[in-house]
C-alpha positions as CSV (number, residue, x, y, z in Angstrom):
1,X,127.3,74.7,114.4
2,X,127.7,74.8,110.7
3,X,125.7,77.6,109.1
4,X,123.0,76.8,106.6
5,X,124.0,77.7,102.7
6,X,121.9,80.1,100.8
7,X,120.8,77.3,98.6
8,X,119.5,75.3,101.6
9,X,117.8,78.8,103.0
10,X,115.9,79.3,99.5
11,X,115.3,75.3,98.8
12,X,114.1,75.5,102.4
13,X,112.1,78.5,102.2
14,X,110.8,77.1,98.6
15,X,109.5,74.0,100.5
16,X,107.7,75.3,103.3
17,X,105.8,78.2,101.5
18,X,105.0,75.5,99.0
19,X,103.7,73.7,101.8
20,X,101.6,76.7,103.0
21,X,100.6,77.2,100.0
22,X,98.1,74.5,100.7
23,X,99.6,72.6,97.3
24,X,99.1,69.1,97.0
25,X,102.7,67.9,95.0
26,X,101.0,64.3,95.5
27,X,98.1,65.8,93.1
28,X,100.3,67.5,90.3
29,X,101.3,66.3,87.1
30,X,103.5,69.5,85.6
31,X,104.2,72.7,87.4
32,X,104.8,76.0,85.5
33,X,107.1,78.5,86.7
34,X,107.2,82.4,85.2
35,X,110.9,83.1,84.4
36,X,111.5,86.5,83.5
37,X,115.3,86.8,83.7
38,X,115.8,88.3,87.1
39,X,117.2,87.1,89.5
40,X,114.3,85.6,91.6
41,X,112.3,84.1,88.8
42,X,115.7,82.2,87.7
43,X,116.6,80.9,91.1
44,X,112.8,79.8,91.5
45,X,113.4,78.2,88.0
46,X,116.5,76.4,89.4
47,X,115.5,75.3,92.6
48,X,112.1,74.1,91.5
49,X,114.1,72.0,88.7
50,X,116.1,70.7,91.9
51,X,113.6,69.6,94.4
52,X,110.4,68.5,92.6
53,X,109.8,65.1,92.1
54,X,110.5,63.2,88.5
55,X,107.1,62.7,88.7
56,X,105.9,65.9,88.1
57,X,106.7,68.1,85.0
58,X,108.0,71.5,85.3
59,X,107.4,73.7,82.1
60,X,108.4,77.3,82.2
61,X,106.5,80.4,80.8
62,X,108.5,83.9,79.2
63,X,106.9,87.6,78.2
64,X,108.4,89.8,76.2
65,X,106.7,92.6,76.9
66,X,108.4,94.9,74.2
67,X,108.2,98.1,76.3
68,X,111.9,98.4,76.6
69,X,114.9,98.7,73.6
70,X,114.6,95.7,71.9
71,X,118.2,94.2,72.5
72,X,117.1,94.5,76.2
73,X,113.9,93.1,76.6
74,X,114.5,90.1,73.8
75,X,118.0,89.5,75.2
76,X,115.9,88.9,78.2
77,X,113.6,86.1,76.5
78,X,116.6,84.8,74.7
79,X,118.5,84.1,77.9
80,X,115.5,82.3,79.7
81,X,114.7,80.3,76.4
82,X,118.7,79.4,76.5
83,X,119.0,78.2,80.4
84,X,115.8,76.5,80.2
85,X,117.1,74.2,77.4
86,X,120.3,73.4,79.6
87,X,118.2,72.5,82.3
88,X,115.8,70.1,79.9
89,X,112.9,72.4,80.9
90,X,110.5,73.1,77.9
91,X,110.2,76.7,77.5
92,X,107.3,78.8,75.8
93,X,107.4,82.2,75.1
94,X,105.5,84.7,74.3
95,X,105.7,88.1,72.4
96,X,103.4,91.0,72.9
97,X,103.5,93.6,70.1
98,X,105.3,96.4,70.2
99,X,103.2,99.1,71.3
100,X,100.0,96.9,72.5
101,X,100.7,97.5,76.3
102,X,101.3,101.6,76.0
103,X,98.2,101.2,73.3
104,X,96.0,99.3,76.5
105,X,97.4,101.9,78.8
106,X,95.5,104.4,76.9
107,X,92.0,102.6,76.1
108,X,92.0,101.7,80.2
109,X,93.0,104.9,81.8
110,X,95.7,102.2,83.2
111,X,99.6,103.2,83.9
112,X,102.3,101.2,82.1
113,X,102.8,99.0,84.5
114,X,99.5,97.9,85.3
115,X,98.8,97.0,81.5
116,X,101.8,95.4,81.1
117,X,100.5,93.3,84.1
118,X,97.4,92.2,82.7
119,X,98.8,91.4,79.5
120,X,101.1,89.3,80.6
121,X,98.5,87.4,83.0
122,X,96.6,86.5,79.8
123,X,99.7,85.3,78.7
124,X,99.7,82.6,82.0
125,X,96.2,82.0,81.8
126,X,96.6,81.1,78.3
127,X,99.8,79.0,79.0
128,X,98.2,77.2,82.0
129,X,95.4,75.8,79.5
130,X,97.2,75.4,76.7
131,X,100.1,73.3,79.1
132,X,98.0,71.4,81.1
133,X,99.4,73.1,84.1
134,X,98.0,72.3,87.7
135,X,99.6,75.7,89.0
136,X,102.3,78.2,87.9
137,X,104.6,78.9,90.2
138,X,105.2,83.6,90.2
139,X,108.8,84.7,91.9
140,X,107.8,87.6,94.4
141,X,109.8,87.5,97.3
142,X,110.0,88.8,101.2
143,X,111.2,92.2,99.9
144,X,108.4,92.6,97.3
145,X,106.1,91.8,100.4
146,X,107.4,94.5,102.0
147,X,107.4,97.0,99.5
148,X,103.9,96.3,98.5
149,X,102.9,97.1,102.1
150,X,104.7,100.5,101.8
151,X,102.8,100.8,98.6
152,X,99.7,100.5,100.3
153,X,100.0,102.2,103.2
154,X,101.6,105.3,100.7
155,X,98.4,104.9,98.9
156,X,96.1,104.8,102.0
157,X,94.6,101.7,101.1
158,X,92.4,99.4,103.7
159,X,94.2,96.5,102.7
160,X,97.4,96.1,104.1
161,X,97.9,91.6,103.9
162,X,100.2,91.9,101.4
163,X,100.9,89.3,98.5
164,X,99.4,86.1,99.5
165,X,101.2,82.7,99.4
166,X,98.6,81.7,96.7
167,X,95.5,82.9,95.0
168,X,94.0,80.3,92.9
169,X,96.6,78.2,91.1
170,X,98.5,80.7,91.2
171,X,101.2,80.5,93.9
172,X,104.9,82.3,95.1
173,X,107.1,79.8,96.4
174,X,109.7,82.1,97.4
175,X,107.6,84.8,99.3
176,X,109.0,84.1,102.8
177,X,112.9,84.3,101.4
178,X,115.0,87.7,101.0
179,X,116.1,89.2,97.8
180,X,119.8,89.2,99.3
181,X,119.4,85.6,99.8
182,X,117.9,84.2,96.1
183,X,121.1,86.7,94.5
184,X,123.4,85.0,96.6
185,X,122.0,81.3,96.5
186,X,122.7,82.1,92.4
187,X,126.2,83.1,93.1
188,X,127.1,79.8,95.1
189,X,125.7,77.9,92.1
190,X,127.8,80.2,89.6
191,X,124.0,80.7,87.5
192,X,123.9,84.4,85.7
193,X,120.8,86.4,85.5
194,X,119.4,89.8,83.6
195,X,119.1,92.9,85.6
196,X,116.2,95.0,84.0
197,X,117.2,98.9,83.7
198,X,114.8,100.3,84.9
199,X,114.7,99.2,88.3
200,X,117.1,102.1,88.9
201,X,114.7,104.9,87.5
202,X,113.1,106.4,90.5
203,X,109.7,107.2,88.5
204,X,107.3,104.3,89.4
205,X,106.4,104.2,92.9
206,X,107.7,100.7,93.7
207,X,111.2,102.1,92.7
208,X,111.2,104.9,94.6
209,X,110.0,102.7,97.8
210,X,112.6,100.1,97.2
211,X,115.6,102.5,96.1
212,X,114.8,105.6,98.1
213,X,112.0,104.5,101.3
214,X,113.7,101.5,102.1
215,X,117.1,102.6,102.4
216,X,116.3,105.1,104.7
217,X,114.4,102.7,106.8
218,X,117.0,100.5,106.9
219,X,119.4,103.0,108.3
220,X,117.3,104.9,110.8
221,X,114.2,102.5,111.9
222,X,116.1,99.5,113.0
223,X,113.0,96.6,113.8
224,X,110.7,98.3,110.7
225,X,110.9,94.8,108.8
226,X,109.3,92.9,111.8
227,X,106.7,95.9,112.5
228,X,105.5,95.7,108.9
229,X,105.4,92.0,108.8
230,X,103.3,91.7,112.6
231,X,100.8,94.5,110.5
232,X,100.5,92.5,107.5
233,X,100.0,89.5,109.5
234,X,97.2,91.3,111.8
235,X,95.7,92.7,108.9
236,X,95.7,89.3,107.2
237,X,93.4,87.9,110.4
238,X,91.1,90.9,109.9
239,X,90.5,90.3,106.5
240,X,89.5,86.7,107.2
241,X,87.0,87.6,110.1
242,X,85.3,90.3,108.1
243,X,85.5,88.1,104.7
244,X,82.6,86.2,106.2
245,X,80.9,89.0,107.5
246,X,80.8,90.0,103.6
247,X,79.5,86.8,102.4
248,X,76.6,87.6,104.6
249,X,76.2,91.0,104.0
250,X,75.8,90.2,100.5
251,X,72.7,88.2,100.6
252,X,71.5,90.5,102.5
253,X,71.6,93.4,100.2
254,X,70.8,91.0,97.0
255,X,74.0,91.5,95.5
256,X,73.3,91.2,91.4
257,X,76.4,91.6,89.2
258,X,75.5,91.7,85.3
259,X,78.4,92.2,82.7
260,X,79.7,95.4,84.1
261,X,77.7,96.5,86.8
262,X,76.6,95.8,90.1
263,X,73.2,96.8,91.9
264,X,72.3,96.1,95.0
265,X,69.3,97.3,97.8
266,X,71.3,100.7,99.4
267,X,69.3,101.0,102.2
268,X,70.1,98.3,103.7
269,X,74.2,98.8,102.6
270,X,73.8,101.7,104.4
271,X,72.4,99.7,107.8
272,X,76.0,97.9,107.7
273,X,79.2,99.1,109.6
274,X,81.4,101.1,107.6
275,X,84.5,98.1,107.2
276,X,81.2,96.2,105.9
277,X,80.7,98.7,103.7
278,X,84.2,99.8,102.1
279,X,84.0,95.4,101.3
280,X,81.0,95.9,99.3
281,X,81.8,98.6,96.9
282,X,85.4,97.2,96.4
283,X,83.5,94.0,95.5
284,X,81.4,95.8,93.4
285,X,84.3,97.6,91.8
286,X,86.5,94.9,91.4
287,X,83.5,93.8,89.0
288,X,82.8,96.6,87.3
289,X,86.3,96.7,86.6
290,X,87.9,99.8,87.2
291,X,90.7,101.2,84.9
292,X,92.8,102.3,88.2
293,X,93.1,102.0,92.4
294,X,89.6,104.1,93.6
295,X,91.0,106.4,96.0
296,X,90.0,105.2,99.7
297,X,88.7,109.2,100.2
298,X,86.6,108.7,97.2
299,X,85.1,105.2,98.7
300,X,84.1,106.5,102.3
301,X,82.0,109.5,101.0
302,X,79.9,107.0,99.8
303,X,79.6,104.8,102.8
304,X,77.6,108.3,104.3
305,X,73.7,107.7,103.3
306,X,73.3,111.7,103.7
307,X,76.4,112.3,101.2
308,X,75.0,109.5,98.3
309,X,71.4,111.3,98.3
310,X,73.2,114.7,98.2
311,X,75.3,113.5,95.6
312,X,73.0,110.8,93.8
313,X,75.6,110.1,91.1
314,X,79.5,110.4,90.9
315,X,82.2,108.6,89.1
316,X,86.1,107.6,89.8
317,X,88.5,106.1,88.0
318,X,86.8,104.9,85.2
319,X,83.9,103.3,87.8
320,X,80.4,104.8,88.2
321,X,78.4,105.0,91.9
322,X,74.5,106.2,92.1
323,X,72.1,105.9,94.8
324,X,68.5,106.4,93.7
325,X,64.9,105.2,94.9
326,X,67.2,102.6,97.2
327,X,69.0,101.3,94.8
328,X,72.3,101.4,94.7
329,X,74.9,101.0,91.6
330,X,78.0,100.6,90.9
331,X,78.6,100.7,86.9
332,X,81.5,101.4,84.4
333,X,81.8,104.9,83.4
334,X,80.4,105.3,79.8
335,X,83.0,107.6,78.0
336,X,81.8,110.7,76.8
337,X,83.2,112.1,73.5
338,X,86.2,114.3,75.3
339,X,87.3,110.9,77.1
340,X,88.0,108.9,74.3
341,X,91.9,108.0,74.7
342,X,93.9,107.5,71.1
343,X,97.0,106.3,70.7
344,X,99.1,105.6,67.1
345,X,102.3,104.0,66.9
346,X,104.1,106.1,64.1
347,X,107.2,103.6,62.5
348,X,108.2,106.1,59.9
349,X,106.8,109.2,57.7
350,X,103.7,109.5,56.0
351,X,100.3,110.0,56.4
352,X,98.5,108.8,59.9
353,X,95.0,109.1,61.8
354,X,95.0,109.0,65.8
355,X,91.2,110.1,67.6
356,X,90.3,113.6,65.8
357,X,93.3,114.1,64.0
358,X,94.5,113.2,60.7
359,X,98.2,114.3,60.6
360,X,101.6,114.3,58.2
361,X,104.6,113.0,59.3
362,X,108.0,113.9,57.6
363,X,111.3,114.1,58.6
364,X,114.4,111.3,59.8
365,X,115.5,110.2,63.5
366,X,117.0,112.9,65.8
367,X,114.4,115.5,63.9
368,X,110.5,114.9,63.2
369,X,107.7,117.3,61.6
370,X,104.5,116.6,62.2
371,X,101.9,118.7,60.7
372,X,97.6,118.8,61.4
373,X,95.2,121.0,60.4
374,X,97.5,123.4,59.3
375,X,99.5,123.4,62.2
376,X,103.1,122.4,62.2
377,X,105.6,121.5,64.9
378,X,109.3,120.2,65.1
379,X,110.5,118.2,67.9
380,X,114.7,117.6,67.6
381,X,116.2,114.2,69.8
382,X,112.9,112.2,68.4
383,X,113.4,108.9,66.8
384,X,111.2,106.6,65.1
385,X,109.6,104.6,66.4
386,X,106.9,106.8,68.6
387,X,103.7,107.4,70.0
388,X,101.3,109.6,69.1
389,X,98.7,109.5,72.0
390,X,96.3,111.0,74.2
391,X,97.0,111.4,78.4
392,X,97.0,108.8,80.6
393,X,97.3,108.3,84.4
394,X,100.7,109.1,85.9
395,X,102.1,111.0,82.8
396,X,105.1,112.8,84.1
397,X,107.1,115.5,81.5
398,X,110.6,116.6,82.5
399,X,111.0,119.9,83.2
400,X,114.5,122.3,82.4
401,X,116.1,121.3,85.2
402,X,115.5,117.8,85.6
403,X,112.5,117.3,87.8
404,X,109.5,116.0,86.9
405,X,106.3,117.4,86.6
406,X,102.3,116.4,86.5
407,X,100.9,116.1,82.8
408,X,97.8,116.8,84.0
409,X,98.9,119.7,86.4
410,X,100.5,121.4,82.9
411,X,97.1,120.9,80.9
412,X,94.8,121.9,84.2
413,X,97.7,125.3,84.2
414,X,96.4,125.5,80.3
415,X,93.1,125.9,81.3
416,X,92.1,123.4,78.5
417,X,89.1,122.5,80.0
418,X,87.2,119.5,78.2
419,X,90.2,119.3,75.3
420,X,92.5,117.4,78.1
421,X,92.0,114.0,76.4
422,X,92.4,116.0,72.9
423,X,95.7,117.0,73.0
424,X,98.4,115.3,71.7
425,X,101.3,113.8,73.9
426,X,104.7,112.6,71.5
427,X,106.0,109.7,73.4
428,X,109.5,107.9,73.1
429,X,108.6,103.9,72.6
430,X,110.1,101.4,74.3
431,X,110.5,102.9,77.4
432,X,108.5,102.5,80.2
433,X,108.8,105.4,82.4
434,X,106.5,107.7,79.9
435,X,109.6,109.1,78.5
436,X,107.5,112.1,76.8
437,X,109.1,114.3,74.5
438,X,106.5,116.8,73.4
439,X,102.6,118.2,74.5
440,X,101.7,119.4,71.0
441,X,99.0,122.2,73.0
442,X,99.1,124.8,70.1
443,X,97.1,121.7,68.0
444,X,94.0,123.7,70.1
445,X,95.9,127.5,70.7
446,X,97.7,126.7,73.8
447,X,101.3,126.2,74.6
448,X,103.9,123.8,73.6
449,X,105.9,121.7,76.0
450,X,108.9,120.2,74.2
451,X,112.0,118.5,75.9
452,X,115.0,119.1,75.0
453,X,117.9,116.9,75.6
């Protein structure tokens, strides 16, 4: 029997999750496809180009993000402009400005990654319109379910479906095929792609879960693949059942969301089974819009009526929960004066203004003063561009030998109390693993932490 190529195993694979998808190619008049330069957004790119009828349009979508060195991330753009005119698919692409997405990292409490994410969904949302798209067409694949689940059971969250085939109009074509399979579906068809960096830097969580986690899985827990995929699948079923159950509950409780907030009658919430419950505030939540995941621990203390009257009033990554007279709320966080994030991209010397500081700037690359309120401080191996910013969550500072250690652990070691958001951190741009080069603490009488290289 002959065996199946690796393009007919992705065109294959592209066809039926298209299918399951639930889209309608009958109903579409141009399809939009996210090509980032990697190798599963080009093969999605590709094969959609191959296999979709000349009826229907396919118009592709780039972001430059501009959070890694320029000749990286525009060489990036500038390949998936170039293929995209060999193929007669009209390309548009988008820049965001150098800076922005470290700049919303700060302002939303939000890791890099997470901002850069939301940018760049703008960035569809706003192609989509613009295009006249019917749906755009992401490139996750079997392994980034996979890792996502790890993620999630890492993280201790409830949630453990994984990346769905489509949510809206958007949809991921390629979800059911391997990442071995799409690199070697490209190499039959001779088609080059970019390999981004910093997949190999073992800071972000989804790195160290596909470069560390999974290998070791792979070599020890033979079957761990079809274990995660039967949980994700049973967890899938569960979410559907109790989806309805919410729907209900909801009326129940008069669910009212305004422009940030959520109230609702808390003692009935508090009649419901706790899986009933946990759906409601991640509703509410999901509204409000918090700036990062709400712990799960954080979540069940407030499913206990006893513990919400005790408590009345507590907050969590960036979101707000009180319980009074019956009512319960579920709010943004209104930032006090100490909580106010800054951030200020400094290009070259000369005089600048970042949250409560006004500062000086002198010096060249490889050797920056910067000087506030009569304090001074030198930091050698710095190079303009940088950042000159407040904390944010995840901020990791090398130590001497290597390792990394907690920002926040360093300050809390401090002792700086309510000056946490105060003190400056001297960031490296266009890097996205935080690549922090200085805590300026003696700004407020405390220590210095400076890396040297």
């Amino acid at each position: 029997m002959n065996m199946k190529s690796f393009e007919e195993k992705v065109l294959e694979g592209l066809i039926y999750s298209l299918s399951d998808s639930k889209v309608s190619l009958d109903d579409c008049n141009s399809i939009g496809v996210a090509v980032s330069g990697g190798a599963d957004s080009i093969s999605l790119l590709c094969a959609l180009n191959n296999i979709l009828p000349k009826s229907i349009t396919l118009k592709a979508v780039t972001v430059n993000h501009n959070i890694r060195a320029p000749e990286e991330t525009a060489g990036d753009a500038d390949y998936v402009e170039s293929l995209c005119k060999s193929l007669n698919v009209p390309c548009v692409r988008y820049e965001i400005e150098r800076g922005l997405v470290e700049k919303k990292s700060v302002e939303d409490k939000n890791g890099i990654e997470d901002s850069a994410r939301r940018l760049r969904y703008e960035k569809f949302r706003h192609f989509m319109e613009n295009e006249k798209v019917d749906f755009l067409c992401l490139a996750h694949n079997k392994n980034d379910q996979e890792e996502t689940i790890l993620m999630r059971i890492l993280q201790g969250s409830g949630d453990l479906g994984g990346i769905p085939v489509s949510r809206g109009k958007f949809i991921r074509p390629l979800i059911s095929i391997y990442r071995f399979e799409i690199e070697n579906y490209l190499s039959e068809k001779n088609i080059s792609y970019r390999t981004d960096s910093t997949n190999l830097e073992n800071e972000m969580l989804r790195n160290r879960i596909r470069n560390i986690l999974v290998p070791v899985l792979d070599q020890h827990f033979n079957g761990w693949k079809k274990a995660v995929e039967h949980l994700s699948e049973k967890s899938r079923r569960d979410n559907e059942a109790l989806d309805g159950f919410l729907k209900e509950a909801l009326v129940e409780i008069d669910y009212e969301e305004k422009e940030s907030s959520v109230t609702f009658n808390g003692d009935v919430y508090f009649s419901f089974d706790n899986a009933i419950k946990d759906r409601i505030l991640m509703e509410a939540v999901k509204h409000a819009g918090a700036s990062e995941r709400i712990p799960q621990s954080f979540l069940s203390r407030w499913t206990e009526k006893k513990y919400a009257e005790f408590k009345k009033t507590e907050g969590s990554s960036g979101i707000q929960f009180t319980f009074e007279k019956g009512l319960f709320t579920v709010e943004k966080k209104k930032q006090v004066a100490t909580e106010e994030g800054f951030f200020a991209i400094i290009e070259k010397p000369g005089s600048f203004s970042a949250g409560n500081c006004t500062f000086e700037v002198s010096g060249e690359n490889h050797k920056v003063t910067i000087r506030c309120n009569e304090k001074e401080i030198q930091i050698s191996g710095l190079e303009f561009p940088f950042a000159f910013r407040s904390r944010q969550p995840g901020d990791e500072v090398k130590n001497s030998d290597g390792s990394m250690r907690s920002l926040s652990k360093i300050l809390d070691g401090w002792k700086v109390s309510d000056l946490k958001d105060r003190i400056p951190v001297i960031q490296k741009v266009g890097s996205p693993l935080q690549d922090i080069k200085c805590i300026w603490g003696s700004l407020y009488g405390f220590s210095d932490w400076i890396v040297v290289e």
